[in-house]
C-alpha positions as CSV (number, residue, x, y, z in Angstrom):
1,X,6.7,23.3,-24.2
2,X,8.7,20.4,-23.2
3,X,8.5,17.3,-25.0
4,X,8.4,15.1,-22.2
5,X,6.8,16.5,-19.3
6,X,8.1,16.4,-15.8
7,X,6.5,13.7,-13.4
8,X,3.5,15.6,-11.4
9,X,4.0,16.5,-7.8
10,X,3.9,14.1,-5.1
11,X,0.0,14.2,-3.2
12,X,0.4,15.5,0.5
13,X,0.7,13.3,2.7
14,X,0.3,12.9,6.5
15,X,1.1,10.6,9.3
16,X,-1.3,8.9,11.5
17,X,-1.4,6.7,14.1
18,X,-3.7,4.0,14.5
19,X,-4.1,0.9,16.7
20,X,-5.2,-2.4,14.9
21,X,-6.4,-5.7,16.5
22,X,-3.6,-8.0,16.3
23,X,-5.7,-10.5,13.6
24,X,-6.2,-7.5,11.2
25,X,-2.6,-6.4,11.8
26,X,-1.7,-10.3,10.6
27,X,-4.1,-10.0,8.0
28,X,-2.7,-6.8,6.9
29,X,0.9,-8.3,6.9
30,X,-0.3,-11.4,5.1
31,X,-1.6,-9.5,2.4
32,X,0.9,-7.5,1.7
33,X,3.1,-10.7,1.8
34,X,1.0,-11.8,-1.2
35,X,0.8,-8.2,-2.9
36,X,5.2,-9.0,-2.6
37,X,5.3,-4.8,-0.6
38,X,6.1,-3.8,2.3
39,X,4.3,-0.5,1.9
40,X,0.9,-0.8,4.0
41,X,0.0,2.5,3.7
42,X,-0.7,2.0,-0.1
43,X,-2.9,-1.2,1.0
44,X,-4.9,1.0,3.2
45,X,-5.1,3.7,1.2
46,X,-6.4,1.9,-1.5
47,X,-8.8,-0.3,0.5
48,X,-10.3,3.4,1.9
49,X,-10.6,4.2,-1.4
50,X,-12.9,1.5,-2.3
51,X,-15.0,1.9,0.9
52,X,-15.4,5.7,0.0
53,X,-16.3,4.6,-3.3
54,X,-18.8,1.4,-2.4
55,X,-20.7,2.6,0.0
56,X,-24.5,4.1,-1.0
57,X,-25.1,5.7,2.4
58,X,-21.6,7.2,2.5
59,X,-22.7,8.8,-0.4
60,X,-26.0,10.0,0.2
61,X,-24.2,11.7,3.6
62,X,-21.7,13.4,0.9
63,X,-24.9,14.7,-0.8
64,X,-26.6,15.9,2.2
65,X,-23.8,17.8,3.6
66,X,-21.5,19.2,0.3
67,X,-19.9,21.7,2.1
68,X,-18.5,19.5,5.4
69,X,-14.7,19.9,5.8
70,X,-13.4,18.4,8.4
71,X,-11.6,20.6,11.2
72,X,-7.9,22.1,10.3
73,X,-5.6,19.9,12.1
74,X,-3.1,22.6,14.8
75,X,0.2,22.9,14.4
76,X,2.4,20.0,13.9
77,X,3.1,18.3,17.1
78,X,6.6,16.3,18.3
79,X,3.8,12.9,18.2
80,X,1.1,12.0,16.2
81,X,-2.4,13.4,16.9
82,X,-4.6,10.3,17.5
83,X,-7.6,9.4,15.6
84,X,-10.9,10.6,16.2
85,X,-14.1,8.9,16.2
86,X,-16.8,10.7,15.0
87,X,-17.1,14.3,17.3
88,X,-14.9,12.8,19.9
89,X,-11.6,12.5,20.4
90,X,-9.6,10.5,22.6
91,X,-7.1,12.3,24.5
92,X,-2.9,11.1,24.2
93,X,-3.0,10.2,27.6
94,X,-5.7,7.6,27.4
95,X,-3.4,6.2,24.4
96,X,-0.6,5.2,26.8
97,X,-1.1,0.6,27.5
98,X,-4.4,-0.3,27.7
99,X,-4.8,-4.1,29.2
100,X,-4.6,-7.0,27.1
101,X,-3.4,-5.0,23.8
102,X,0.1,-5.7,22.3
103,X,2.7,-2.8,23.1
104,X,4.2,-2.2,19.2
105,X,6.8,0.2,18.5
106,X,5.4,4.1,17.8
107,X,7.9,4.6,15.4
108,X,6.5,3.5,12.1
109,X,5.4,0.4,12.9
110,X,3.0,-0.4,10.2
111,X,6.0,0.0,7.5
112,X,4.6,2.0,4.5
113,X,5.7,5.1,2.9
């Protein structure tokens, strides 16, 4: 047994795209500002985190339904899958420019790691 143990593995992790309204993407940027990263993933990870962990009826769904697991994603794609909203999903096309929404860059433009 080695006396200092190697560091543990990296947790998977996966890409997703997501759109945000333009005050919570400034408010998202602020924060980070004051947190003094560029890494928003780790902000939103983090804030999930506490939702997951805060919220009673979140909780009482966990206990009613133990054994959901949400659907294997398919086979890596060339561009990110886009998020779905409860039993629907909203098809790539429909992602293209919706009116009135900022265009941002789809190559990581959130920052993070």
């Amino acid at each position: 047994m080695p006396i200092i143990e190697p560091p543990p593995a990296a947790p998977k992790k996966e890409t997703l795209a997501i759109r945000l309204e333009v005050r919570v993407l400034d408010e998202l940027r602020r924060y980070a500002a004051f947190l003094g990263t560029k890494n928003f993933s780790h902000i939103i990870a983090c804030s999930l985190e506490r939702v997951f962990k805060a919220d009673a009826g979140y909780k009482d769904w966990l206990k009613a339904h133990p054994d959901f697991r949400p659907a294997a994603k398919p086979a890596r794609a060339s561009r990110a899958l886009p998020v779905q909203s409860g039993a629907h999903s909203t098809p790539v096309s429909s992602l293209a420019e919706v009116p009135g929404e900022r265009k941002v860059s789809s190559r990581n433009s959130l920052g993070g790691a």
